[in-house]
C-alpha positions in Angstrom: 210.2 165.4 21.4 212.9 168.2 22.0 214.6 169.9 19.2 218.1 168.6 19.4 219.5 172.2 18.5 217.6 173.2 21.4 218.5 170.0 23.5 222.0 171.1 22.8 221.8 174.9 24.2 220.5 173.6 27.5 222.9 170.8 28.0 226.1 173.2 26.4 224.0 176.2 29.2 223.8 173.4 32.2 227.3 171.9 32.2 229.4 174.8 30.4 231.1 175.0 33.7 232.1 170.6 34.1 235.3 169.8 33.2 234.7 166.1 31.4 238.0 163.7 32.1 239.7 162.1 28.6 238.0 159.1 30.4 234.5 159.7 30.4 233.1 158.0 33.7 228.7 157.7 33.2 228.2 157.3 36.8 226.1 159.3 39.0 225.5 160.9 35.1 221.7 162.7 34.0 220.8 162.4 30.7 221.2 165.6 29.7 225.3 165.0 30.7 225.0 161.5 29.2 223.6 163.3 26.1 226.1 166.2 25.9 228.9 163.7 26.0 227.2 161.7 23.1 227.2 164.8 20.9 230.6 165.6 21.8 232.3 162.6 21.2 233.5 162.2 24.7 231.5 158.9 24.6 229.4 156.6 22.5 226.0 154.7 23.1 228.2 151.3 22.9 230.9 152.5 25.1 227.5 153.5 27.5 226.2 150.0 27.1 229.4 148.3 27.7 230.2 149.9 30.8 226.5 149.0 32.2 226.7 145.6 30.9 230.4 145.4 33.3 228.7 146.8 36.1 225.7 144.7 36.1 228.0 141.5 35.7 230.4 142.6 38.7 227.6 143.8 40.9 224.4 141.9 40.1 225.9 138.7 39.1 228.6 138.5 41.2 229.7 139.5 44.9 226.7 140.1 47.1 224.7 139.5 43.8 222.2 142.2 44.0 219.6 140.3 41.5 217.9 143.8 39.9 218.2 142.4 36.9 215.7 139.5 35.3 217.2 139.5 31.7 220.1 141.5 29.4 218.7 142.5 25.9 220.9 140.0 23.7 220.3 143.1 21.1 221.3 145.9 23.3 224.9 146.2 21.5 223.6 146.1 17.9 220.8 148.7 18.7 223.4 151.1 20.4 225.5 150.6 17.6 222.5 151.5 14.8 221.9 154.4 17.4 225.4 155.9 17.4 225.6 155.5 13.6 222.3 157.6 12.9 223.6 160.6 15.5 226.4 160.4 12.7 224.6 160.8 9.6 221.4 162.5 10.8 221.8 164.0 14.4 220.2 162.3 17.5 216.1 162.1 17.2 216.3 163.5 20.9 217.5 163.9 24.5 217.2 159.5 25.1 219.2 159.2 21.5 221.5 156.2 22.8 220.0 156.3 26.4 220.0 152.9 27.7 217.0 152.3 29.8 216.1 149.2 32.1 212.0 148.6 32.0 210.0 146.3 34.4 209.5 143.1 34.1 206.1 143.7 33.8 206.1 145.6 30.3 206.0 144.1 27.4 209.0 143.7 25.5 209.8 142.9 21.6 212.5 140.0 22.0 212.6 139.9 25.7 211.0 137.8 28.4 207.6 139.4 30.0 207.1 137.4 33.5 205.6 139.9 36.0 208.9 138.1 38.3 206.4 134.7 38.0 207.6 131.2 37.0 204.2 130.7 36.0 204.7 133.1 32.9 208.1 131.6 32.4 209.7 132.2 29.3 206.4 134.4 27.7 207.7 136.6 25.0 205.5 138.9 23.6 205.5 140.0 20.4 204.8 143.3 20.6 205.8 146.3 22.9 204.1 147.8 25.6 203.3 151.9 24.9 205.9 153.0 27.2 208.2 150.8 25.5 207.5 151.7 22.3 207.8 155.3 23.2 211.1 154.8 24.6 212.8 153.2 21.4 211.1 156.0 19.1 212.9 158.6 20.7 216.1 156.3 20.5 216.4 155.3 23.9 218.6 151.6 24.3 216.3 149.1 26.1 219.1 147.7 28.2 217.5 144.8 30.0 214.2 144.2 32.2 214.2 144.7 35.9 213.3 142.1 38.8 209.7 142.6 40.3 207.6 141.7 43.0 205.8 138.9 41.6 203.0 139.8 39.7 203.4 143.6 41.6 201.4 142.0 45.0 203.3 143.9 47.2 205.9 146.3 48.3 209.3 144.2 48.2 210.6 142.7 45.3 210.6 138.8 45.6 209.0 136.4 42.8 209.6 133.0 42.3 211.2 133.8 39.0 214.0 135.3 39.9 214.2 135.2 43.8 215.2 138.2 46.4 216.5 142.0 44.9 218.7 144.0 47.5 219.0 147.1 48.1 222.3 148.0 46.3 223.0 151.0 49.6 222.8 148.0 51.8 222.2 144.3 50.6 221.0 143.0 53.6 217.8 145.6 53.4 215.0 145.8 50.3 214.8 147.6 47.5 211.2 148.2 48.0 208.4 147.2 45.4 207.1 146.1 43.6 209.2 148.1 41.0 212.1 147.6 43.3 214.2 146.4 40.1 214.1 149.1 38.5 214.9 151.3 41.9 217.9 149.0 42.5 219.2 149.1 39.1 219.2 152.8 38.5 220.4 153.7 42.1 223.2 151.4 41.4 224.4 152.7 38.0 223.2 149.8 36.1 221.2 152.3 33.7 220.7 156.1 33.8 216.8 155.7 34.4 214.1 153.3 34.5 210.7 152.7 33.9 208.4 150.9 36.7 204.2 150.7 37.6 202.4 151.8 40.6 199.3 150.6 42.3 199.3 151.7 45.9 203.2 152.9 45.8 205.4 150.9 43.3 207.2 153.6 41.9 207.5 155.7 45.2 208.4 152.8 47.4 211.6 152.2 45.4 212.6 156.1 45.0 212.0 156.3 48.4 213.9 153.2 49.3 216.7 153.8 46.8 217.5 157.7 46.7 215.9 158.3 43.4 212.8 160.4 41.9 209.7 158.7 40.9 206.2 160.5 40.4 203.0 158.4 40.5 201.1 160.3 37.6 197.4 161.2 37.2 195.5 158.1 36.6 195.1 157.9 32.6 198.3 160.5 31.8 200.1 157.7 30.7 199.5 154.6 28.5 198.8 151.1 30.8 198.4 149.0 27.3 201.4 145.7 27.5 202.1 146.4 30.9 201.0 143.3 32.8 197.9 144.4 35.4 197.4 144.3 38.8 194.4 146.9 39.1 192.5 148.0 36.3 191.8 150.9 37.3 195.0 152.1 39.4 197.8 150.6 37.3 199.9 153.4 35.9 203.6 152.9 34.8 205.7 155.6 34.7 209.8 156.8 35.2 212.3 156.3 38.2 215.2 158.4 37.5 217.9 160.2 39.5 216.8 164.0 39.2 213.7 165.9 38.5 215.7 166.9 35.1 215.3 163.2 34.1 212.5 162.3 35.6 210.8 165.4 33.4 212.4 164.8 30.0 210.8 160.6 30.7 207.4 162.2 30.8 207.4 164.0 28.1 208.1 161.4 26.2 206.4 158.6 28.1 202.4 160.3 28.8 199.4 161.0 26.4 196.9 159.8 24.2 197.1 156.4 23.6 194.0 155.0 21.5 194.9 151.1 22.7 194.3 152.3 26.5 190.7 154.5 26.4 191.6 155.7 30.2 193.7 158.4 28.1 191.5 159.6 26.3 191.1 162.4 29.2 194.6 163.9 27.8 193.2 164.8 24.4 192.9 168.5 24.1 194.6 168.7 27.6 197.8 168.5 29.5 200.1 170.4 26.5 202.7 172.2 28.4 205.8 170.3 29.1 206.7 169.0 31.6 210.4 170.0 31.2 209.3 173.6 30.4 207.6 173.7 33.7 210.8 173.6 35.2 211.1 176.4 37.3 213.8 177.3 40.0 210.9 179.6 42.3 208.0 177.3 41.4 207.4 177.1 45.4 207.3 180.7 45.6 203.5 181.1 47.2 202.8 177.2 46.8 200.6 175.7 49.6 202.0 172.4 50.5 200.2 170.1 53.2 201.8 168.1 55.9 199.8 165.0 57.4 201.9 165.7 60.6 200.3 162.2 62.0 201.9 160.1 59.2 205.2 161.4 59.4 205.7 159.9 63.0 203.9 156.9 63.8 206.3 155.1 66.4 210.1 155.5 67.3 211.5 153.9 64.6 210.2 156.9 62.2 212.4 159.3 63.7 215.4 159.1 61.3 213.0 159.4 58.2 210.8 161.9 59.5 214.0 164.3 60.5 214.6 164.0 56.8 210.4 165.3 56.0 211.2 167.4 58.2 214.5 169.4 56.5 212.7 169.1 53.2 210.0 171.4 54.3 212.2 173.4 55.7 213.8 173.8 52.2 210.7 174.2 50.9 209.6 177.1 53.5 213.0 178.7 52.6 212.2 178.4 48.6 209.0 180.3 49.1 206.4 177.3 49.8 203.7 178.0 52.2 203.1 174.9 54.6 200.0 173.7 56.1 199.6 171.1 58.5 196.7 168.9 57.9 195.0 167.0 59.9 192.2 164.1 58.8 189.7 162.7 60.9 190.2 158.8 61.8 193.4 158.3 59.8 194.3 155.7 62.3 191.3 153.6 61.5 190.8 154.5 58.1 195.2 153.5 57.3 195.0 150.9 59.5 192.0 149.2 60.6 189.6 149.1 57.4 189.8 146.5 55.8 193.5 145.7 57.7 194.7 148.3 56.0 194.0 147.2 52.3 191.2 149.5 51.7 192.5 151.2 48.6 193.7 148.5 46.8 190.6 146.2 47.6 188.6 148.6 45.2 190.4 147.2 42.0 
């Protein structure tokens, strides 16, 4: 966990220059801006969870009803409230003190649903909380609500027969991506500052990619996979969707390690110390090696758009010091596509 005196320097260091209205507006906010308006006064973890709560209602509810959302924590008020009470009398346990956080609906959840998007696990509550989970309230983050899945996580959109189709909140008529495409939607659409989602063969990058947002499929057994519903037992991983590499840090921290309930982490102990939020570095590129699979960037026509967008990031990443390689592999086209149609990798379990 941070120090908050030192959580405080970097957010007084990072936004010493942003003029904050009267009328503190949280969209488009980090957490590190959410946080510094929390110890300020500008705001409070209530005032946070109402104005999510309003925005879910008007925009997943309502209008072209984006459906990101599976259930509301009924206890999401009182626990900002105890939240904003302890910052008073004791200071805030951390940079997610009064955070409020959406979580798939594949985790389990203390006092919430757990259906993996499924009516056939319809109205399962567990009664306990998945690791992530856990780790999340510890450092005093508000579980706001769990997020609509691709049912059970078999695939890369996010339909269920729970709680039907999630849109993409940039354009309804298009997905979300999946299977953590709930959690995508939600957080792109200022429904929660960050989320947390799984991935087996892309369900955290699908969404980011698909909804303008940061997700990073960790090392398998860097973070805990115990109450998170499976699909793979041995390429589950859950892990954070967020809107910056700031956020998406300060989640890890708090998110990976040893958990003795999940013995595929038992490879972090003695290992992994550093930070990831001290690794933050403004010329980490400088004399990187970064490879390009130049044959999967265009495939057909269509990629185009996308692939002028690979193609500007590498640019920026040339221009930041990187040094890029273009890599070739041997039979990509039968090994991506016609082994096993295409389903090689997740046909290993």
């Amino acid at each position: 966990m941070l120090n908050p005196k030192r959580l405080a320097f970097t957010a007084a260091v990072l936004f010493a220059q942003t003029a904050f209205s009267v009328d503190f507006n949280p969209i488009d906010k980090s957490i590190l801006e959410l946080q510094f308006a929390l110890n300020s006064g500008q705001t409070s973890s209530v005032e946070l969870v109402d104005f999510y709560l309003d925005r879910i209602e008007r925009f997943d509810q309502q209008g072209p009803k984006l459906n990101s959302m599976a259930h509301i924590n009924p206890q999401a008020l009182d626990d900002a409230a105890a939240l904003d009470q302890e910052r008073k009398t004791s200071g805030p346990r951390g940079p997610l003190h009064g955070i409020p956080i959406v979580v798939k609906d594949n985790y389990h959840t203390i006092g919430l649903p757990t259906e993996a998007g499924s009516r056939v696990l319809e109205g399962f509550t567990p009664q306990d909380d998945a690791e992530l989970v856990r780790r999340l309230r510890a450092a005093g983050a508000v579980i706001l609500g769990k997020t609509n899945m691709h049912e059970f996580a078999a695939g890369t959109e996010s339909v269920g027969s729970a709680f039907g189709v999630t849109r993409n909140p940039y354009d309804p008529n298009r997905t979300p991506g999946g299977s953590s495409g709930g959690t995508g939607g939600a957080v792109a659409a200022n429904f929660a500052v960050a989320g947390l989602g799984s991935d087996t063969c892309g369900s955290i990058r699908i969404p980011a990619s698909h909804n303008a947002l940061v997700g990073l499929r960790g090392t398998q057994g860097s973070s805990s996979r115990a109450g998170i519903i499976p699909l793979s037992t041995t390429q589950d991983i859950g892990g954070p969707l967020a809107r910056s590499v700031t956020d998406l840090a300060l989640l890890l921290d708090l998110t990976t390690g040893y958990d003795p309930d999940d013995p595929q982490t038992a490879v972090r102990i003695g290992k992994f110390s550093t930070k990831f939020t001290t690794a933050l570095n403004p010329d980490a590129l400088r004399g990187a090696r970064i490879g390009v699979v130049h044959d999967l960037v265009r495939t057909s026509a269509e990629d185009d758009e996308v692939a002028q967008v690979i193609d500007s990031a590498v640019a920026q990443m040339q221009a930041l010091g990187a040094e890029v390689v273009q890599v070739q592999i041997p039979e990509m086209e039968r090994l991506t596509v016609e082994v096993a149609d295409g389903f090689l990798v997740i046909l290993q379990d």
